[in-house]
PyMOL CGO cylinders between C-alpha atoms (Angstrom):
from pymol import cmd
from pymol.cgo import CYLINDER

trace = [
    CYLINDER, -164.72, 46.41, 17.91, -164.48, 43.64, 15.43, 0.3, 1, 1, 1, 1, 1, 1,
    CYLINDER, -164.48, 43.64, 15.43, -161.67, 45.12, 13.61, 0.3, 1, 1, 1, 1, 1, 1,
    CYLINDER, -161.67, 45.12, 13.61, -159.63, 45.72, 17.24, 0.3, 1, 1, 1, 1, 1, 1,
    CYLINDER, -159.63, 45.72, 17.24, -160.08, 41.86, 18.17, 0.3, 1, 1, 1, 1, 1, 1,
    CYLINDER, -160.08, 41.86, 18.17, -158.56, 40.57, 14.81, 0.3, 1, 1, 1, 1, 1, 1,
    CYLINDER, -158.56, 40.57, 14.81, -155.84, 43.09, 15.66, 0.3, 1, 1, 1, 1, 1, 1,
    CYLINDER, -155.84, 43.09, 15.66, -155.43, 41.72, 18.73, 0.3, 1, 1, 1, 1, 1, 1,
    CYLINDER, -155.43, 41.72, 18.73, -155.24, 38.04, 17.22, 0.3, 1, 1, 1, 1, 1, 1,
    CYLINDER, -155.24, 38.04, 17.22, -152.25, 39.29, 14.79, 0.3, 1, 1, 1, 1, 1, 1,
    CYLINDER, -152.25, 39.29, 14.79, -149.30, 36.46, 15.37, 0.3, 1, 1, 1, 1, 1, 1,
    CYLINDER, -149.30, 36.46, 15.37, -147.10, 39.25, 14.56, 0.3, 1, 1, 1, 1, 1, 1,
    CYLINDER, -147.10, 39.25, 14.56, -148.01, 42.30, 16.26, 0.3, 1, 1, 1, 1, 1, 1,
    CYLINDER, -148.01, 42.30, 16.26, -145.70, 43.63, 19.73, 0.3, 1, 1, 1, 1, 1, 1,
    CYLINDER, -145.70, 43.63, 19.73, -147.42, 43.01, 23.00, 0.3, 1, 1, 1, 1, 1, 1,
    CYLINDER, -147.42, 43.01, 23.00, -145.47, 44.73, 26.01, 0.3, 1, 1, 1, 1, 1, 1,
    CYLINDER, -145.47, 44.73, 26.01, -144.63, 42.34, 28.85, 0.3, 1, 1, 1, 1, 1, 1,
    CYLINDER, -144.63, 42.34, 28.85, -146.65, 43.08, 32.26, 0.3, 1, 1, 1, 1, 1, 1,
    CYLINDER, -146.65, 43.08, 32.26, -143.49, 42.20, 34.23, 0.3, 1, 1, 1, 1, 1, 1,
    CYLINDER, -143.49, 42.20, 34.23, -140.72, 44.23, 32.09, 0.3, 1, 1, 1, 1, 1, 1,
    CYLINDER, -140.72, 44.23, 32.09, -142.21, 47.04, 30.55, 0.3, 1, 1, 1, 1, 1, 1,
    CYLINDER, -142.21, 47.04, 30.55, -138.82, 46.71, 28.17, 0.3, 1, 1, 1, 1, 1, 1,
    CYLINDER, -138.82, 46.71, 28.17, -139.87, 43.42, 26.79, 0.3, 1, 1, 1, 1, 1, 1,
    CYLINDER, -139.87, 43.42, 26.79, -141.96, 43.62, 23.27, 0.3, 1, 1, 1, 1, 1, 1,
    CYLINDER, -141.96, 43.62, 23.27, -142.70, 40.15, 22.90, 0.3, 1, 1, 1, 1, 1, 1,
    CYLINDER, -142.70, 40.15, 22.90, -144.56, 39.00, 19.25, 0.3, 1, 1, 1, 1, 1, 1,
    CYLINDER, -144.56, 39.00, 19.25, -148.55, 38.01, 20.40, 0.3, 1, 1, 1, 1, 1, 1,
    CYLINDER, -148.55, 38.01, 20.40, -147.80, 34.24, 18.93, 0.3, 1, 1, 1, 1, 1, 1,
    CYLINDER, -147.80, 34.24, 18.93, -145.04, 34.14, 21.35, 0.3, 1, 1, 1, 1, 1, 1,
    CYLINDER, -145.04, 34.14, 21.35, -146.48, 36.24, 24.23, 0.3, 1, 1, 1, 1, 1, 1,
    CYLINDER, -146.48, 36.24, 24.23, -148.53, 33.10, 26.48, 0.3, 1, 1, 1, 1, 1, 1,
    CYLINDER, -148.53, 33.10, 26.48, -144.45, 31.45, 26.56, 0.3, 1, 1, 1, 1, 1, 1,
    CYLINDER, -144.45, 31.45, 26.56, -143.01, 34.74, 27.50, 0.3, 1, 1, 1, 1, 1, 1,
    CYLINDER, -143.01, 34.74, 27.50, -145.21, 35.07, 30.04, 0.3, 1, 1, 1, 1, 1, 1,
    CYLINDER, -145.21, 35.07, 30.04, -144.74, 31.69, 31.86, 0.3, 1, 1, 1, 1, 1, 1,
    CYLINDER, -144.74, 31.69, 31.86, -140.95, 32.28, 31.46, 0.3, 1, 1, 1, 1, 1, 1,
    CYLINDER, -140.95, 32.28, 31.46, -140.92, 36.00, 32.61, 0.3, 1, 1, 1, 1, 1, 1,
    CYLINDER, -140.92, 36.00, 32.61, -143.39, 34.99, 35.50, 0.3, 1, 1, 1, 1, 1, 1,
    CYLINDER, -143.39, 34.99, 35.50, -140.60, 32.60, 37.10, 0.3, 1, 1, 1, 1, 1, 1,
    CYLINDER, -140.60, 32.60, 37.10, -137.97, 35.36, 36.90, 0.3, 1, 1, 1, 1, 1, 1,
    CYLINDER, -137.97, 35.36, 36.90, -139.81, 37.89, 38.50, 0.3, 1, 1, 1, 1, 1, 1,
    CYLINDER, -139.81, 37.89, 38.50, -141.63, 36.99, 41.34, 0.3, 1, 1, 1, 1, 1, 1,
    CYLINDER, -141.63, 36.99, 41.34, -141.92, 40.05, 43.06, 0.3, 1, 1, 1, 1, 1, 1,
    CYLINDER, -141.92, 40.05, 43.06, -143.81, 41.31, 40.41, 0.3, 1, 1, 1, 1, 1, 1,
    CYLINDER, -143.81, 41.31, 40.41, -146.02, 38.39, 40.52, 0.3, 1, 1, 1, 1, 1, 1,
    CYLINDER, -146.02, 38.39, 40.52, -147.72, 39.22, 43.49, 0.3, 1, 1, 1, 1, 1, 1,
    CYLINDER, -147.72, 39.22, 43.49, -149.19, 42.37, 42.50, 0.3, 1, 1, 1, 1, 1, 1,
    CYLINDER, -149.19, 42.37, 42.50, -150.70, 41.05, 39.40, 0.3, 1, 1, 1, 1, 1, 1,
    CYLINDER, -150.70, 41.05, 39.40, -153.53, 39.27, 38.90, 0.3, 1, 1, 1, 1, 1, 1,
    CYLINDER, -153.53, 39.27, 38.90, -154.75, 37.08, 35.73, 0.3, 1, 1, 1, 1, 1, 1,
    CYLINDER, -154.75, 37.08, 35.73, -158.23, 37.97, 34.27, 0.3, 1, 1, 1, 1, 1, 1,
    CYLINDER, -158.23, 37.97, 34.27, -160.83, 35.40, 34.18, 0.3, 1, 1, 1, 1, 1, 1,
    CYLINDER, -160.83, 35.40, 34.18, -161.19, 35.85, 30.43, 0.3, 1, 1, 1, 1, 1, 1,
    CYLINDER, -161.19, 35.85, 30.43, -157.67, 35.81, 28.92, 0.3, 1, 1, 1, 1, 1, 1,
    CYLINDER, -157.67, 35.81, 28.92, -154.68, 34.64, 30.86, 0.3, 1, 1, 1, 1, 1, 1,
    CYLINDER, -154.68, 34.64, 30.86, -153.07, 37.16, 28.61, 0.3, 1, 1, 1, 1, 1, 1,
    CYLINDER, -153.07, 37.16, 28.61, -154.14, 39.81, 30.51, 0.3, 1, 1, 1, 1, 1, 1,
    CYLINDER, -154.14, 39.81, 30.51, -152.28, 40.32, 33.72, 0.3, 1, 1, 1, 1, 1, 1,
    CYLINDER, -152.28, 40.32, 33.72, -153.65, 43.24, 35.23, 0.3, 1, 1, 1, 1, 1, 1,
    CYLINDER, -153.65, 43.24, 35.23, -152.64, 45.33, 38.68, 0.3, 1, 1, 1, 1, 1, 1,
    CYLINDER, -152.64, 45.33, 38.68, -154.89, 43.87, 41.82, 0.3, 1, 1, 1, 1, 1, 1,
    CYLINDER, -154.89, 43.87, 41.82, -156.39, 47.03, 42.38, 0.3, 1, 1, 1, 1, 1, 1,
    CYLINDER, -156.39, 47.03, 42.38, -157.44, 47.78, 38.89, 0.3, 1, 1, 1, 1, 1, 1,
    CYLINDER, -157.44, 47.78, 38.89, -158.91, 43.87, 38.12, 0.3, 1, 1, 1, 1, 1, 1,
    CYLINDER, -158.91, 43.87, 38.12, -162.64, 44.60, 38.87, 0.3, 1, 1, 1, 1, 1, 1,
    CYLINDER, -162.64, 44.60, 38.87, -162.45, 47.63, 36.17, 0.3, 1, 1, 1, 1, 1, 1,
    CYLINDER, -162.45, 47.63, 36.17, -160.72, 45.37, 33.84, 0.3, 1, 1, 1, 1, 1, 1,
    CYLINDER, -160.72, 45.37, 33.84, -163.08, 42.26, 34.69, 0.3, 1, 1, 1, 1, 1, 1,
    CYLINDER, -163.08, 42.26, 34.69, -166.27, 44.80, 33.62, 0.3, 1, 1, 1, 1, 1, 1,
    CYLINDER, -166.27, 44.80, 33.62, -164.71, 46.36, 30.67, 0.3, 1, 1, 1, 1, 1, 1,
    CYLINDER, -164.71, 46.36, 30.67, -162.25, 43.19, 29.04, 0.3, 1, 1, 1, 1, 1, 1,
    CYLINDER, -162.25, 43.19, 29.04, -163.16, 42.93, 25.10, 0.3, 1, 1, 1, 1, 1, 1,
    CYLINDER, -163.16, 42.93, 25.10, -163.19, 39.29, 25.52, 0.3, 1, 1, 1, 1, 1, 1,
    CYLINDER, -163.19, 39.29, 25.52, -165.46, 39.18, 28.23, 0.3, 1, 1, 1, 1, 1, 1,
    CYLINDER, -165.46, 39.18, 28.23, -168.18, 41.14, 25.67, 0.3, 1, 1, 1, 1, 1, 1,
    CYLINDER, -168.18, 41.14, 25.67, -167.23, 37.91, 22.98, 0.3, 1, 1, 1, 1, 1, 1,
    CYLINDER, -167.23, 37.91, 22.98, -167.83, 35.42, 25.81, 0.3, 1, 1, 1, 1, 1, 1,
    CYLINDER, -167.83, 35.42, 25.81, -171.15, 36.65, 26.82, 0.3, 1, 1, 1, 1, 1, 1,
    CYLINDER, -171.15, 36.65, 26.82, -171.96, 37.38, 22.81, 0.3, 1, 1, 1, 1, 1, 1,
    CYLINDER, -171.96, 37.38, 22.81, -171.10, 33.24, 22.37, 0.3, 1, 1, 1, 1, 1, 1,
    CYLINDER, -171.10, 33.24, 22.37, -173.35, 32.43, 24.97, 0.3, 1, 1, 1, 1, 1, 1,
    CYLINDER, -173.35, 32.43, 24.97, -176.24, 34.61, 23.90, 0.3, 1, 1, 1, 1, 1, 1,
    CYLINDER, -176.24, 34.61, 23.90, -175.66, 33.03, 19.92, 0.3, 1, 1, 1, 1, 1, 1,
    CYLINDER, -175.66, 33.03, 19.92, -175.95, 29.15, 21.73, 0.3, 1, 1, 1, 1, 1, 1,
    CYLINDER, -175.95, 29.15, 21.73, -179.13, 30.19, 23.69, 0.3, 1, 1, 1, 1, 1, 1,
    CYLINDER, -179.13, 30.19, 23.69, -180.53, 32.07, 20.25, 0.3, 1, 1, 1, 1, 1, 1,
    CYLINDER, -180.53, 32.07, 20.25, -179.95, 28.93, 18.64, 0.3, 1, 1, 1, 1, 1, 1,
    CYLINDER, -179.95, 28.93, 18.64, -181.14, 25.86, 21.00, 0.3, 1, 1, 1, 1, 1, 1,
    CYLINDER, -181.14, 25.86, 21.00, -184.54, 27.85, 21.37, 0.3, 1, 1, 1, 1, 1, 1,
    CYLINDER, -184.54, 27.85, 21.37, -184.66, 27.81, 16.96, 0.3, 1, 1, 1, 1, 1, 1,
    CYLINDER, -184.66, 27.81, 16.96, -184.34, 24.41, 17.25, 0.3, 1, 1, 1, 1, 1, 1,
    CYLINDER, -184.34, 24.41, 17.25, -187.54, 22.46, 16.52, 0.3, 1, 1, 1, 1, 1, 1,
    CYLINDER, -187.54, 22.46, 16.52, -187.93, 19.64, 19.38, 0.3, 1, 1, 1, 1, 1, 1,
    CYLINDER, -187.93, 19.64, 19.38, -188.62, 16.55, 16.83, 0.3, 1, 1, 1, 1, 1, 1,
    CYLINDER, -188.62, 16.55, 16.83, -190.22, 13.51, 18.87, 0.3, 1, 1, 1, 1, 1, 1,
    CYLINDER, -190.22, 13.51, 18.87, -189.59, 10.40, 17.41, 0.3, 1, 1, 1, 1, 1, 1,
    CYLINDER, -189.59, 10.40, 17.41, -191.52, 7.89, 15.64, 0.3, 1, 1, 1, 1, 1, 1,
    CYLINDER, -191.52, 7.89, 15.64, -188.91, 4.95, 15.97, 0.3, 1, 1, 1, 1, 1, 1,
    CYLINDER, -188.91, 4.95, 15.97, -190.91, 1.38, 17.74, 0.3, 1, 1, 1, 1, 1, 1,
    CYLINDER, -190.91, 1.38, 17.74, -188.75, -1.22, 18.53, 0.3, 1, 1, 1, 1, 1, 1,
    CYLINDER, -188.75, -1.22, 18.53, -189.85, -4.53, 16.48, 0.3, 1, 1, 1, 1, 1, 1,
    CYLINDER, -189.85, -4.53, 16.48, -191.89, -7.10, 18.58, 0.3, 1, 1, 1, 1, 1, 1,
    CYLINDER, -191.89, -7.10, 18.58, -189.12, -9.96, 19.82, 0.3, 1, 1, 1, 1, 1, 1,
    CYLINDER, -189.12, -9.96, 19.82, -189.43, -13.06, 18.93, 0.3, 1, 1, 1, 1, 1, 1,
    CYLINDER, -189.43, -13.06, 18.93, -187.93, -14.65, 22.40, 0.3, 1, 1, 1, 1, 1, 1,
    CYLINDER, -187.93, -14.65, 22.40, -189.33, -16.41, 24.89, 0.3, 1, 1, 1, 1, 1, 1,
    CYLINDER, -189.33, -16.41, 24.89, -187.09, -16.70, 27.65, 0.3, 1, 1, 1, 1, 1, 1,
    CYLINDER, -187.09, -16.70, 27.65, -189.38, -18.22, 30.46, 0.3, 1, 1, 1, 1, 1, 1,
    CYLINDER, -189.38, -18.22, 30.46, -190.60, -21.00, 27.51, 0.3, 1, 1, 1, 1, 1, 1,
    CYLINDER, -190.60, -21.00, 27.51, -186.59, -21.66, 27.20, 0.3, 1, 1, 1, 1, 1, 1,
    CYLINDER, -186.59, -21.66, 27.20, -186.64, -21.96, 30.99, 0.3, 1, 1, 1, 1, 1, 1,
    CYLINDER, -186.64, -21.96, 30.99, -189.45, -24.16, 31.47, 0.3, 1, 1, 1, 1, 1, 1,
    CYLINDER, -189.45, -24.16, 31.47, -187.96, -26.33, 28.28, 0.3, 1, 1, 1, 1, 1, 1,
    CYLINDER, -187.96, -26.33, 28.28, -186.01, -29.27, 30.87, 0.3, 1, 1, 1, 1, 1, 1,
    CYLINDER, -186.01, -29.27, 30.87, -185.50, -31.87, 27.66, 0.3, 1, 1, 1, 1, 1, 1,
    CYLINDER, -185.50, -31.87, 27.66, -182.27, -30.48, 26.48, 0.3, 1, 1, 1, 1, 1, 1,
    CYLINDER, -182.27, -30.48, 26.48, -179.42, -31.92, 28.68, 0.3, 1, 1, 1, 1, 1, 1,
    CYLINDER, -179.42, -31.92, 28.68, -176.58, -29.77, 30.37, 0.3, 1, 1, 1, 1, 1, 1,
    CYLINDER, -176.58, -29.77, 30.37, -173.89, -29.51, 28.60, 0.3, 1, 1, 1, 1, 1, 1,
    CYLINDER, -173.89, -29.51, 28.60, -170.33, -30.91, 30.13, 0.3, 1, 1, 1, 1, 1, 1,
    CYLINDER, -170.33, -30.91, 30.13, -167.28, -30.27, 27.76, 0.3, 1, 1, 1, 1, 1, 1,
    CYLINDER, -167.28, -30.27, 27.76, -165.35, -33.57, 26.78, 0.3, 1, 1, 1, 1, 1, 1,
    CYLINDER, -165.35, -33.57, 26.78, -168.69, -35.58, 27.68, 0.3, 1, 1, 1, 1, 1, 1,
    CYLINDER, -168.69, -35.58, 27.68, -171.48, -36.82, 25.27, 0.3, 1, 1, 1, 1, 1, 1,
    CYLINDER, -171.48, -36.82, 25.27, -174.80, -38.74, 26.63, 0.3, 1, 1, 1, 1, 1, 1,
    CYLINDER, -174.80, -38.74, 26.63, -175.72, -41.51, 24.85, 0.3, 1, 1, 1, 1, 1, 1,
    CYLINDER, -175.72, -41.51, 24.85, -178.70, -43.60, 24.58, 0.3, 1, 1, 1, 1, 1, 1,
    CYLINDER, -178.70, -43.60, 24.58, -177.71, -46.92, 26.15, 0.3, 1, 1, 1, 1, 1, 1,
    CYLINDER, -177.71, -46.92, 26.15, -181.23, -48.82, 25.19, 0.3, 1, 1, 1, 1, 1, 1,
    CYLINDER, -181.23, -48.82, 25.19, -182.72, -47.47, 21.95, 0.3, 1, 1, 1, 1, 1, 1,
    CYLINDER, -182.72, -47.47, 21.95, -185.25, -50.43, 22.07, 0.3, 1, 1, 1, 1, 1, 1,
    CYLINDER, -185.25, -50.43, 22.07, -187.92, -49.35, 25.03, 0.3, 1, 1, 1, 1, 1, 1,
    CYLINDER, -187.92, -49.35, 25.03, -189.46, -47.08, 27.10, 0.3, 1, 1, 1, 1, 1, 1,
    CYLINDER, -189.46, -47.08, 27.10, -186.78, -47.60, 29.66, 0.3, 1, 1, 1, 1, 1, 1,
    CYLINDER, -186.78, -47.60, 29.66, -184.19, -45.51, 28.56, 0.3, 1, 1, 1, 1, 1, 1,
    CYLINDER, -184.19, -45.51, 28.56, -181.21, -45.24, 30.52, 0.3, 1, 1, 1, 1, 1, 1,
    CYLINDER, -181.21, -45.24, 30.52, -178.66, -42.25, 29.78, 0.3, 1, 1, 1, 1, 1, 1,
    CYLINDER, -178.66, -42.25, 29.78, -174.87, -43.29, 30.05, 0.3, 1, 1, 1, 1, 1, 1,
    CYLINDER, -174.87, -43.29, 30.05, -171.95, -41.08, 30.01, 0.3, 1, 1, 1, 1, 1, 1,
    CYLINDER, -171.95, -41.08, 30.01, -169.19, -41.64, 27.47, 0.3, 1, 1, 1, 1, 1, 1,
    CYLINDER, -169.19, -41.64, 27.47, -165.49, -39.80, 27.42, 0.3, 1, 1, 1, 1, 1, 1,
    CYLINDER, -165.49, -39.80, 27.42, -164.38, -38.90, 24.22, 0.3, 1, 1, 1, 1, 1, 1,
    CYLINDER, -164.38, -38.90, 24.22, -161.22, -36.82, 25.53, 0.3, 1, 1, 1, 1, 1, 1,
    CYLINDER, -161.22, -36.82, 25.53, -157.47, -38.06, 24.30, 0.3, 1, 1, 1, 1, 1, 1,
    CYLINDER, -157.47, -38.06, 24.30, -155.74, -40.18, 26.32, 0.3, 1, 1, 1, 1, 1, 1,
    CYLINDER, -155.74, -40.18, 26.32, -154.18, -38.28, 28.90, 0.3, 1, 1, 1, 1, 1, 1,
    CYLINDER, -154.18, -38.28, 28.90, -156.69, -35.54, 29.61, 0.3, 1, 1, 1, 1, 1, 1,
    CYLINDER, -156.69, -35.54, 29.61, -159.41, -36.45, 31.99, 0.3, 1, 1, 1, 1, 1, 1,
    CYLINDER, -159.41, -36.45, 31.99, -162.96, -34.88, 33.14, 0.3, 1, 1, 1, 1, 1, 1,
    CYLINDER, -162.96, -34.88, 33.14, -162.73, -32.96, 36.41, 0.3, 1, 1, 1, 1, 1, 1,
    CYLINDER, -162.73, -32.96, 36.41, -164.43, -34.86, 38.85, 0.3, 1, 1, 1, 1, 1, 1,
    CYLINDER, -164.43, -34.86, 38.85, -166.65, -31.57, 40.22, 0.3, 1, 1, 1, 1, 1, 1,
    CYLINDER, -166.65, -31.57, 40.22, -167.78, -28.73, 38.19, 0.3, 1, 1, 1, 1, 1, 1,
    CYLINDER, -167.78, -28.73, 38.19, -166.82, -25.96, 38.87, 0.3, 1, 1, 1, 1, 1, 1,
    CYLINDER, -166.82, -25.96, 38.87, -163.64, -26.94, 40.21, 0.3, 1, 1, 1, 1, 1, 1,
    CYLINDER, -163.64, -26.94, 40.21, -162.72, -25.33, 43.26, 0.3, 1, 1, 1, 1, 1, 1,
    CYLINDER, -162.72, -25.33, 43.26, -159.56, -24.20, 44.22, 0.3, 1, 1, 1, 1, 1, 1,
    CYLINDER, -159.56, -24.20, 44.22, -158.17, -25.69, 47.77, 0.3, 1, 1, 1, 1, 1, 1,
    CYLINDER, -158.17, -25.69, 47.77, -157.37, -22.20, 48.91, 0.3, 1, 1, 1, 1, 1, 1,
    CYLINDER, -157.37, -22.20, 48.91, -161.00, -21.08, 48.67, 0.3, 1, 1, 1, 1, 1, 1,
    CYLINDER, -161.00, -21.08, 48.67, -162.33, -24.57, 49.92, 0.3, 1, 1, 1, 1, 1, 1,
    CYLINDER, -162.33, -24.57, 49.92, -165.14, -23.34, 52.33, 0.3, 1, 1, 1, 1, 1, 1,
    CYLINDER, -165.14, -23.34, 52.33, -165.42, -26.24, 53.81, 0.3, 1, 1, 1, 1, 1, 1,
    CYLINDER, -165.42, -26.24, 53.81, -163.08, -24.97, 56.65, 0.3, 1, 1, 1, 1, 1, 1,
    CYLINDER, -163.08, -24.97, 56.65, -160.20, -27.80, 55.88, 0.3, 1, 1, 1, 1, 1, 1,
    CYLINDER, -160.20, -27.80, 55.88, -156.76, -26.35, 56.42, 0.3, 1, 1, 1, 1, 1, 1,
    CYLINDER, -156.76, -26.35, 56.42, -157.73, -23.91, 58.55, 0.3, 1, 1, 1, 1, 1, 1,
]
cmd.load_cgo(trace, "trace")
């Protein structure tokens, strides 16, 4: 069987066209042939049928369940699929031993952490009175002249103002 299905996979050996028994068509050139011959005889079309294993094989409706239990690729498909079931049931199931490392974060001590002020871009806090306990924060702009803070963050759009103004 071996020796018929590298045969059969020979670029250069004559296949005979199911829709014009005169065409001998090389096997490399056979799956083009096909489509091609397909579109110029429709007639024919109807009374074949493709097999499920090969859309090389375009057999007679009548005769497709014979072909279906006796197609030589059907016996490689099923002979695949018995090799990858041999196989995953060699296979050693290997657990594995890999811990993640302890973390080092604490994100509800960073939460609970309120001494670090919120950060505004083109604004810096200052201390105003380095001198007592009554320290007063103040805020200074250090932007180039002609750029300016926005006056809200985040700025919001007029357009999706939900306020209800405009409408």
């Amino acid at each position: 069987m071996a020796d018929n299905y590298i045969d059969a996979l020979d670029p250069e050996k004559l296949m005979q066209c199911p829709y014009d028994k005169n065409h001998q068509i090389r096997a490399c050139r056979f799956p083009y042939h096909l489509v091609k011959c397909r579109k110029n005889h429709p007639d024919i079309v109807e009374q074949l049928v493709t097999c499920p294993f090969n859309a090389r094989h375009q057999v007679p409706r009548a005769e497709i369940s014979q072909h279906i239990s006796s197609c030589d690729d059907k016996r490689f498909i099923e002979q695949d699929i018995a090799n990858q079931l041999a196989n995953c049931r060699k296979e050693p199931t290997v657990m594995s031993m890999w811990q993640s490392p302890p973390c080092a974060e604490d994100w509800d001590k960073d939460l609970g952490d309120e001494s670090k002020p919120v950060f505004i871009w083109g604004v810096s806090r200052c201390e105003a009175n380095s001198f007592g306990s009554n320290t007063t924060r103040e805020q200074k702009n250090h932007l180039p002249s002609g750029l300016r803070i926005p006056k809200s963050l985040p700025y919001v759009l007029p357009w999706k103002n939900s306020s209800g103004a405009g409408n």
